[in-house]
PANUKOL-709010 format. One line per field, with one value per residue (C-alpha): residue number from 1; chain; x, y, z. Coordinates in steps of 0.02 Angstrom, whole numbers, always signed. Layout:
num	[NUM ...]
chaine	[A ...]
X	[X ...]
Y	[Y ...]
Z	[Z ...]
***
This chain:
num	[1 2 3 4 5 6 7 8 9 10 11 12 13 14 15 16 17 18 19 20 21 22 23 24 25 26 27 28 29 30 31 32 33 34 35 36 37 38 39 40 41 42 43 44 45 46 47 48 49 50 51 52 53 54 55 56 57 58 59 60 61 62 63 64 65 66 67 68 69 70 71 72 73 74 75 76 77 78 79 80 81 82 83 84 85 86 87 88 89 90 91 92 93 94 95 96 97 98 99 100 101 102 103 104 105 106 107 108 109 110 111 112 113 114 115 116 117 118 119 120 121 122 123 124 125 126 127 128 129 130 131 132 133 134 135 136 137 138 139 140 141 142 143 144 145 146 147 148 149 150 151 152 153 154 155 156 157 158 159 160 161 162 163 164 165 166 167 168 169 170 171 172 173 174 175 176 177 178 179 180 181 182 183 184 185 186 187 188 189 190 191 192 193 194 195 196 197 198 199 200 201 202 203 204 205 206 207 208 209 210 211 212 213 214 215 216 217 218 219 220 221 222 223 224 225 226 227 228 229 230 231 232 233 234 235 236 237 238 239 240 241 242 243 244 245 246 247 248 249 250 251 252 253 254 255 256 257 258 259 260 261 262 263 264 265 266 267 268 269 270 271 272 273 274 275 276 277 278 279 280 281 282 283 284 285 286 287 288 289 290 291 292 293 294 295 296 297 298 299 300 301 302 303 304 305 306 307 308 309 310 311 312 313 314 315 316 317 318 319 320 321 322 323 324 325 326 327 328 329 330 331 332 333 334 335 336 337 338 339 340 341 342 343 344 345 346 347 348 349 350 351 352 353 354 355 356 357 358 359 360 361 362 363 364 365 366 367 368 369 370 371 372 373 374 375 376 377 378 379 380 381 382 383 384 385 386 387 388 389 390 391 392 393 394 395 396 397 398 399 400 401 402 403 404 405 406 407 408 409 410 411 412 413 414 415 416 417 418 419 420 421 422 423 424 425 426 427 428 429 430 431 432 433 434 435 436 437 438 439 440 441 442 443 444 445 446 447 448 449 450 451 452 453 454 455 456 457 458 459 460 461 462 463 464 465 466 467 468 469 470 471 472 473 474 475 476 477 478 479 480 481 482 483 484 485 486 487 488 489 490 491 492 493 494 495 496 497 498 499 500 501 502 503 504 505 506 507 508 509 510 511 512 513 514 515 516 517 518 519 520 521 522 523 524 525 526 527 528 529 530 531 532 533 534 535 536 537 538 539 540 541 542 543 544 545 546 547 548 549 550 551 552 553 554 555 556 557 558 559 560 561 562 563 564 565 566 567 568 569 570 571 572 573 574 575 576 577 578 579 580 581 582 583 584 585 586 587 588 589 590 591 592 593 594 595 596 597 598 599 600 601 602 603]
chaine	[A A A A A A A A A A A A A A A A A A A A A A A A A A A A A A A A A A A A A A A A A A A A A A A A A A A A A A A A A A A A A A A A A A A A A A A A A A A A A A A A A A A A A A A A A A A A A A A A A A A A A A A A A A A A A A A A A A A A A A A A A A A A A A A A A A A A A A A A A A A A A A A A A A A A A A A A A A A A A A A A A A A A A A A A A A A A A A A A A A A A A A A A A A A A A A A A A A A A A A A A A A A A A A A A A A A A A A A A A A A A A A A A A A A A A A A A A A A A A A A A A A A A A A A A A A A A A A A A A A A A A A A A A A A A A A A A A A A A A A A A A A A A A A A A A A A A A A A A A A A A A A A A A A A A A A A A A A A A A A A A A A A A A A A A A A A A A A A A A A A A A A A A A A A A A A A A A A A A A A A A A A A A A A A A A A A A A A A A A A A A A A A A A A A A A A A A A A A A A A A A A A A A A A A A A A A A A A A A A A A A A A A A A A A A A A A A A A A A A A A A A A A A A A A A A A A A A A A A A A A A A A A A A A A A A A A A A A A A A A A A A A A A A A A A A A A A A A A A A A A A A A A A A A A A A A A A A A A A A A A A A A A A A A A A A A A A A A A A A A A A A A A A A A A A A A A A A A A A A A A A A A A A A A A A A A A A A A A A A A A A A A A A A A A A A A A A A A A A A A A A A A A]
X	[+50 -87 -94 -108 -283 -311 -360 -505 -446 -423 -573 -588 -477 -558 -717 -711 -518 -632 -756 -757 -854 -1048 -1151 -1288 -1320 -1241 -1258 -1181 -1084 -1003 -951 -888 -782 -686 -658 -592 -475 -417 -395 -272 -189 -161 +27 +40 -97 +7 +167 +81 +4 +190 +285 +183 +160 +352 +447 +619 +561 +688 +620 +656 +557 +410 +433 +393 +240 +189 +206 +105 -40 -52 -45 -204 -294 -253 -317 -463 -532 -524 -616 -697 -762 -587 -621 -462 -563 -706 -541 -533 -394 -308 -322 -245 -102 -64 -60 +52 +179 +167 +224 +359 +513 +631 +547 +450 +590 +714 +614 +538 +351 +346 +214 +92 +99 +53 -112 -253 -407 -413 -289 -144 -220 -209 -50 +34 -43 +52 +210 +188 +315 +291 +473 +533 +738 +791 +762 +906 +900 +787 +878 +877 +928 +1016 +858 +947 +952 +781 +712 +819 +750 +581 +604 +710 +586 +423 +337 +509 +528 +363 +334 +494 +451 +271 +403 +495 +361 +221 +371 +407 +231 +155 -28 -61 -210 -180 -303 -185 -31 -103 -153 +18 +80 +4 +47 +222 +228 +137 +273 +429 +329 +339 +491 +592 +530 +600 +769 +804 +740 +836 +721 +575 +587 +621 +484 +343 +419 +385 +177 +171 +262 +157 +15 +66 +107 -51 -143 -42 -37 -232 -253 -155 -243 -424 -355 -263 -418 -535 -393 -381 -553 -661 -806 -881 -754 -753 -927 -937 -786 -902 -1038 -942 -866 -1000 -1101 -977 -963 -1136 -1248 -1405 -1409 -1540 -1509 -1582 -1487 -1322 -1376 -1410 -1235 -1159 -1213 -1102 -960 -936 -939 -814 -652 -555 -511 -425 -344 -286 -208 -324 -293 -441 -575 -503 -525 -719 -762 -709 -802 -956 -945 -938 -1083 -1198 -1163 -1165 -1373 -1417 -1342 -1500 -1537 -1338 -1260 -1274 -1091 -1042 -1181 -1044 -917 -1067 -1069 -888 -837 -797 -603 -641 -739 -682 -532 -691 -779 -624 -594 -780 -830 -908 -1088 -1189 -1284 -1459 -1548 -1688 -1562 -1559 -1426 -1455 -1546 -1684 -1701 -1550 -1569 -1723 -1839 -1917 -1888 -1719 -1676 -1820 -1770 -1588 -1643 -1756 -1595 -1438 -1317 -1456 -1496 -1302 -1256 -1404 -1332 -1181 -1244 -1338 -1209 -1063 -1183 -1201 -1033 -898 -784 -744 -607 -670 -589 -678 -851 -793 -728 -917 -1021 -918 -932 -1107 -1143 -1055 -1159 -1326 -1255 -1250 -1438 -1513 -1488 -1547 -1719 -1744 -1633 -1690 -1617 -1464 -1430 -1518 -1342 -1245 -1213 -1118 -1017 -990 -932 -802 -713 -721 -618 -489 -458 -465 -326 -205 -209 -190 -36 +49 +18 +87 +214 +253 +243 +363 +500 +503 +521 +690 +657 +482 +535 +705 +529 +461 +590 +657 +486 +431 +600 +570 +397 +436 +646 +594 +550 +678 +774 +682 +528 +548 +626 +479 +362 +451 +445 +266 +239 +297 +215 +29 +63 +152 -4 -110 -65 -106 -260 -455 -507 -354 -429 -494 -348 -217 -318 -346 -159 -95 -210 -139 +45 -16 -89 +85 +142 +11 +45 -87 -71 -166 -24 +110 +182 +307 +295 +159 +120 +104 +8 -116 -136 -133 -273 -385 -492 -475 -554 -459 -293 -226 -287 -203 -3 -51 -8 +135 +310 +474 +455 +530 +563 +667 +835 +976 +1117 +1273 +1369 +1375 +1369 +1501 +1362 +1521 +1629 +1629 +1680 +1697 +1543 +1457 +1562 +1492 +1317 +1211 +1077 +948 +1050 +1153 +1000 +935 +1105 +1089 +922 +979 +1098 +993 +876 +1008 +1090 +897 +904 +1072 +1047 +855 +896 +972 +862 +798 +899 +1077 +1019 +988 +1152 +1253 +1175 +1227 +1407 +1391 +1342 +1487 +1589 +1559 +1583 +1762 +1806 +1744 +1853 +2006 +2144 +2122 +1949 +1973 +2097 +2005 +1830 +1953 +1996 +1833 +1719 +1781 +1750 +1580 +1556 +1644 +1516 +1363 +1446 +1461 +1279]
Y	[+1183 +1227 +1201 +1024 +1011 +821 +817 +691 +613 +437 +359 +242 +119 -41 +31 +120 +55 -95 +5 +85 +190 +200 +205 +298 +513 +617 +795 +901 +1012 +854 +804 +979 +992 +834 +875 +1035 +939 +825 +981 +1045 +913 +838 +865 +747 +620 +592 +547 +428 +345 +371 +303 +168 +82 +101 +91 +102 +267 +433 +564 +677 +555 +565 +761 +765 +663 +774 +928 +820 +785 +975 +1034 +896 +964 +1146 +1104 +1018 +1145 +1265 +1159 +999 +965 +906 +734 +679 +760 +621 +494 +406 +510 +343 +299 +460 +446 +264 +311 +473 +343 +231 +368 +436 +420 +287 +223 +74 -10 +60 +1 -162 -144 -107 -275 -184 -31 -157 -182 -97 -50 -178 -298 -146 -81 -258 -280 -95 -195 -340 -249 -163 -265 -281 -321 -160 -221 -192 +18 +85 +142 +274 +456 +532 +701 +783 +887 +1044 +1021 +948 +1096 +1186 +1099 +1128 +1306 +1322 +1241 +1168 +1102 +1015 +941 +862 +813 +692 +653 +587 +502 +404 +347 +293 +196 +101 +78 +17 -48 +83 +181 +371 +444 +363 +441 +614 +609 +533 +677 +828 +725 +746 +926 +950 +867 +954 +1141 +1089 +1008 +1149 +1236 +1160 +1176 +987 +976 +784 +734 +803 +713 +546 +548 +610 +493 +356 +368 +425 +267 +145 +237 +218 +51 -4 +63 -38 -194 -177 -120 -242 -386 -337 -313 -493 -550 -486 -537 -705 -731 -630 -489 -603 -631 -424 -434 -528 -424 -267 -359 -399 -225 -121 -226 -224 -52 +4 -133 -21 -31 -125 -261 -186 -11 -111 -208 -32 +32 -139 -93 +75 -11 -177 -187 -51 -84 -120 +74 +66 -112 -60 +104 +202 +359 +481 +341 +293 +476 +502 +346 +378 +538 +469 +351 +471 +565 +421 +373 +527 +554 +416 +432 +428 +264 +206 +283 +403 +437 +529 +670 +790 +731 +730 +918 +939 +984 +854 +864 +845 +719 +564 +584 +616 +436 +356 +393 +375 +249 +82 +127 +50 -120 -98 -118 -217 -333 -522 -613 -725 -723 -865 -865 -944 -1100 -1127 -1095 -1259 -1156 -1126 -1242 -1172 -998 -1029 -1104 -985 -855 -934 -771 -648 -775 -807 -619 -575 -712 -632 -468 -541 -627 -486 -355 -447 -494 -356 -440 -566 -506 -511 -650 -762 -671 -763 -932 -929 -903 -1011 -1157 -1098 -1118 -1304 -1370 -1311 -1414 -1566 -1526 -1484 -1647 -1780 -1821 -1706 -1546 -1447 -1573 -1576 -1367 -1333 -1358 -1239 -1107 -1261 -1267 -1076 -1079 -1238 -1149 -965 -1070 -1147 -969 -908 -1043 -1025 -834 -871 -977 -824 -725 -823 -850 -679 -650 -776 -738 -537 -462 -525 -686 -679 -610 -747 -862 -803 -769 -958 -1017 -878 -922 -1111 -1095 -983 -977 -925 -755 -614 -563 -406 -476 -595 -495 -359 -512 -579 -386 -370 -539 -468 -285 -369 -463 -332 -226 -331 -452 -341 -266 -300 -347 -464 -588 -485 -369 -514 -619 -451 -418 -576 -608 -444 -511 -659 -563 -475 -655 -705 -543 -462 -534 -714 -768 -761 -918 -972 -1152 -1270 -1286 -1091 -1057 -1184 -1077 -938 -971 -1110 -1016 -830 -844 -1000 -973 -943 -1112 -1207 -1100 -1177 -1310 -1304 -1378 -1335 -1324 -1480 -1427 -1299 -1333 -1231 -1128 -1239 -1091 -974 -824 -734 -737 -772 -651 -473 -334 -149 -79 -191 -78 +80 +29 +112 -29 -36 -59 -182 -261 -268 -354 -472 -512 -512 -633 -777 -757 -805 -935 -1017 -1006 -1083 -1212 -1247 -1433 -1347 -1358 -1190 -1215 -1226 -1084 -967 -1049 -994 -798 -787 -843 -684 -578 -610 -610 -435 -378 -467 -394 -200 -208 -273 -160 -225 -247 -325 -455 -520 -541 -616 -755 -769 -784 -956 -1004 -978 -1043 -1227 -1208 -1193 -1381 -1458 -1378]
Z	[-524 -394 -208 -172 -114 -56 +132 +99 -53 +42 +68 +226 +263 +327 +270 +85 +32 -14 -110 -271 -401 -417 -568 -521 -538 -417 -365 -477 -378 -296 -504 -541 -379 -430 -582 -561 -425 -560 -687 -540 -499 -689 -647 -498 -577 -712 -633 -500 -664 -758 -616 -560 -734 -792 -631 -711 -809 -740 -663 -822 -932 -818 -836 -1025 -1007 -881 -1010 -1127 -1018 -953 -1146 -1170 -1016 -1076 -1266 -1214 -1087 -1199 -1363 -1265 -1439 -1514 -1556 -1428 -1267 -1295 -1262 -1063 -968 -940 -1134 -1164 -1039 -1112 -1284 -1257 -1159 -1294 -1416 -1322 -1415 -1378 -1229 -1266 -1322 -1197 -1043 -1141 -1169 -1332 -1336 -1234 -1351 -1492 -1392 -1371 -1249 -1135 -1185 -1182 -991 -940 -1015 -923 -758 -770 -805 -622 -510 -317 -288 -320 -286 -430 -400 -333 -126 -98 -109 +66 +101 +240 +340 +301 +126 +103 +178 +52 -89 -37 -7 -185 -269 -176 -362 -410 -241 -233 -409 -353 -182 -277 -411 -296 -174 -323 -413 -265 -235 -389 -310 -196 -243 -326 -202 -56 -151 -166 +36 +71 -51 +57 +209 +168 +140 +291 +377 +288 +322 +515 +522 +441 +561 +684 +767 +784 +620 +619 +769 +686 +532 +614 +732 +602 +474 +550 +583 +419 +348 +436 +364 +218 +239 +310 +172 +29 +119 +123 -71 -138 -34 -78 -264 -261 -207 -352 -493 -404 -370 -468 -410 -290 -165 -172 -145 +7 +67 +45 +130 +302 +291 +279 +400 +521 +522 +491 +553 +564 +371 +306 +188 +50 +62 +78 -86 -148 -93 -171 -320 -331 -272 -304 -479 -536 -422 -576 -601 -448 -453 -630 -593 -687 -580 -655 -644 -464 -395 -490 -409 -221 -230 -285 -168 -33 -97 -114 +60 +123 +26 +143 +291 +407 +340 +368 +525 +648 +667 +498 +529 +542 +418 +278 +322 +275 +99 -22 +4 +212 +208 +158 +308 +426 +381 +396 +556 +620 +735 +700 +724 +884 +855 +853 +1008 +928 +857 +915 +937 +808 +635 +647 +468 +410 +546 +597 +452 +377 +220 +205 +84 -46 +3 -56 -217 -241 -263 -189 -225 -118 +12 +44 +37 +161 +287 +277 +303 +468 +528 +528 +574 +752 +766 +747 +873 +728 +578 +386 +342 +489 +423 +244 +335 +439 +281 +160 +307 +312 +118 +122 +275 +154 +14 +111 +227 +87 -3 +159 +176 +337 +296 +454 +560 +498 +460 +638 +717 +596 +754 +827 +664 +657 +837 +800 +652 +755 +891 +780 +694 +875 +937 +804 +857 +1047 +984 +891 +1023 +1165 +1065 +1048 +1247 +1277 +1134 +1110 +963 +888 +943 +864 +697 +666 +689 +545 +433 +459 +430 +272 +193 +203 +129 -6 -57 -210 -159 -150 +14 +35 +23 +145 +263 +218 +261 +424 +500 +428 +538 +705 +673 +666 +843 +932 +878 +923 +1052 +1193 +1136 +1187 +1001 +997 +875 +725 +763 +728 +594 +480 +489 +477 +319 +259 +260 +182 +27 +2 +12 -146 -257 -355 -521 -523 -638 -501 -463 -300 -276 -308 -113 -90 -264 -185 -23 -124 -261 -182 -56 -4 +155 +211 +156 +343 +397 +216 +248 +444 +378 +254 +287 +203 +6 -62 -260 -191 -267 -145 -248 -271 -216 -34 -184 -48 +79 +190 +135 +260 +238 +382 +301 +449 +582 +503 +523 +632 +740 +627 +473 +537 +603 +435 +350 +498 +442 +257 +330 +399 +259 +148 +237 +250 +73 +41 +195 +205 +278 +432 +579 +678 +814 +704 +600 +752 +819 +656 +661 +847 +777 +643 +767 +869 +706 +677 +862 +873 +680 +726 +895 +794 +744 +576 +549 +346 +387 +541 +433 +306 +436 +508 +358 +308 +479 +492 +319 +374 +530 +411 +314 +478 +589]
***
């Protein structure tokens, strides 16, 4: 396989992560240049798209298909006029899956095989799973030998590093992959480098795993959102976006843009890898064909080459506000009209007060933009029905200013919160509180949740955009809390939250108390039972089994107050410190775990 050539392949984050493919013609160098990046790359497309749809598929499974898609790509660059070549890549890959011996039925979905078109894509989508416990831990490798491997046998070592991390990742975007792909090898060439090669791998790994991270977390939100909620919510995502970013669009070129990339994000929610990677670079080059008319920051990173690029954008600045720009839009309350004007088209007049609105405000996060214009689009239903509708919608900055400053209060909340607790204190908070909302979901992803909870305020807390930084984060966690699929299901008080109203799902889990159909197990299920593998952890695992810990006991317990659940983790702790010192560290966790457990009966 070729040189991984993917610099630019990911295209924005808070901008273009919530854009997609556009319709229209393109230059055709920009066409040809992708495909022959897809031609290369047909290898490491195809086990993203392997992985991520059959998670529990081995690594030497995922290597035949792989032989099978290069022998297609071979065959039909050399006779495009085979009646197969005419076939979508994704089609193609599903159908050569389908016929692999043995494996439908081994890895059960044999019923999506029996499908076809849309109803079998569909069907490979709702096979992905989030929770991804029941992989086993992911393989790590001493330093010395991964550099080894890599020099051994660079193709083998990242055709399985891409394995791994897409299986585990089942909603992240192929485009992501492929830059987190070429990230990675960048890392492993400078780290074997290295002497402390140990050092080197810890302290790159980690920026590159919150990248990562970040990126998911963000994908499968805006994706939950369009399965949950259909193109429109996606829409008026786009809209704040884009207008936040570059508000010296006018509305018409955004409506333009919105047009490219609203209406095709399915590729990429869906995992079709080939129509994911076409779209992102049309996307770029439309952008990039009106950029005078756009932004003045991407001058330079539209003179890049198409695999530059996209990394360029990303990292651009918002654009400056207008000079020329008032503070407010008169239009939307203070016209006489505005009632006749909605009418008149009440999907353009909503997504150009939108557009105004975020445009002039990039101190606010996107989902505020969506809580403004949704409270916005409720207070025109009811003017628009009195006798004297001006009157009444005249006063609508006083509404917009009254639900900014209840988003705006729950955030100072979480923040002081965070000042006065720390970290540790902070996350137990939120893993008492996750666990009691939603028992039903695994212990990783709770944990994964609680930490995901204490990363957005210690990000943000201290920072001048406080706000939008914490309310875009938060509303982040909360989307891994949702899922993708609109047929997930936790409890009926979370599904609510969940499926009611995208934009004010923060304010509805506000308000949430314990879930009351939960029905405890009858049984600890040996969450008291201890064993020395807790002395031979290092901090952070045995952080992370003390966090397993209270998790479980929430879920075994959730009647016990905060307090006497805090109190009972304090008594592990101290468990494990006494048991380590011991001479016999078995016998005295052998003594000690019934202890704690008649202390959880009696708390």
């Amino acid at each position: 396989m070729k040189q991984l050539k993917l610099t630019g392949f990911l295209f924005f984050f808070f901008l273009t992560e919530s854009l997609t493919l556009p319709t229209k013609p393109q230059d055709v160098d920009d066409v040809s240049i992708t495909q022959k990046f897809i031609e290369d790359n047909i290898g490491y497309i195809t086990i993203i798209a392997f992985a991520q749809y059959i998670q529990e598929a081995s690594f030497e499974e995922v290597e035949m298909l792989v032989k099978a898609m290069t022998e297609y790509r071979d065959k039909c660059l050399a006779d495009m006029t085979l009646p197969e070549c005419s076939k979508l890549a994704n089609d193609v890959l599903l159908e050569n899956i389908c016929t692999m011996e043995g494996l439908p039925q081994k890895h059960n979905f044999s019923h999506c095989c029996h499908k076809a078109d849309f109803e079998r894509k569909h069907c490979f989508l709702h096979n992905k799973k989030a929770d991804v416990g029941f992989l086993p831990p992911l393989p790590t490798l001493d330093p010395e030998e991964k550099c080894q491997t890599y020099k051994n046998n660079r193709e083998s070592f990242l055709n399985n590093y891409i394995y791994e991390v897409s299986r585990r990742n089942p909603f992240v975007f192929a485009p992501t992959l492929l830059t987190a792909a070429a990230r990675f090898e960048e890392m492993t060439k400078t780290c074997c480098e290295e002497q402390e090669k140990a050092n080197c791998f810890r302290t790159k790994a980690e920026t590159f795993i919150q990248y990562l991270k970040a990126l998911s977390s963000y994908q499968k939100n805006v994706c939950g959102a369009l399965m949950k909620f259909g193109p429109q919510i996606l829409k008026s995502i786009n809209i704040a976006v884009l207008s936040q970013k570059f508000p010296k669009i006018e509305f018409k070129e955004l409506i333009s843009l919105l047009e490219d990339v609203s209406s095709k994000y399915d590729g990429c929610c869906e995992g079709d890898v080939v129509q994911c990677i076409h779209g992102r670079s049309k996307v770029m080059s439309h952008i990039c064909s009106k950029q005078d008319s756009i932004s003045s920051k991407i001058k330079e990173c539209c003179e890049k080459k198409i695999p530059e690029r996209g990394e360029c954008i990303i990292y651009s600045n918002k654009d400056d506000r207008p000079n020329n720009l008032p503070l407010r839009e008169a239009k939307f309350t203070e016209s006489e009209n505005v009632c006749e004007e909605r009418d008149a088209d009440q999907e353009n007049f909503m997504a150009e007060f939108l557009y105004q609105y975020s445009r002039r405000h990039p101190e606010l996060s996107t989902p505020e933009l969506l809580r403004i214009a949704g409270v916005y689009e409720d207070l025109l239903r009811e003017c628009c029905n009195m006798k004297n509708p001006p009157d009444c919608y005249r006063h609508a900055e006083n509404k917009f200013n009254e639900t900014t400053e209840k988003s705006l209060k729950i955030v100072q909340r979480e923040c002081e919160h965070f000042q006065i607790s720390g970290k540790d204190d902070l996350k137990y908070h939120y893993l008492i509180n996750l666990t009691k909302l939603a028992p039903q979901l695994s212990t990783e992803e709770l944990t994964f949740l609680g930490k995901e909870m204490v990363t957005a305020l210690t990000t943000c807390c201290t920072l001048s955009e406080e706000f939008a930084c914490v309310d875009n984060l938060v509303d982040l966690v909360l989307g891994e809390l949702c899922g993708i699929n609109e047929n997930r299901s936790i409890n009926p008080a979370v599904d609510h939250c969940c499926k009611t109203n995208f934009a004010f799902r923060r304010s509805c889990f506000e308000g949430l108390e314990a879930d009351k159909t939960y029905v405890p197990p009858s049984t600890s299920q040996g969450l008291f039972t201890f064993h020395t593998d807790l002395c031979q952890a290092h901090n952070e695992e045995l952080q992370r089994k003390k966090d397993r810990f209270l998790v479980n006991l929430v879920k075994l317990k959730p009647e016990l107050t905060r307090v006497e659940l805090q109190s009972l983790l304090v008594n592990f702790t101290n468990v494990v410190k006494k048991c380590c010192q011991a001479q016999g560290p078995e016998a005295c966790f052998k003594e000690e775990g019934p202890k704690l457990s008649a202390k959880s009966q009696v708390a």
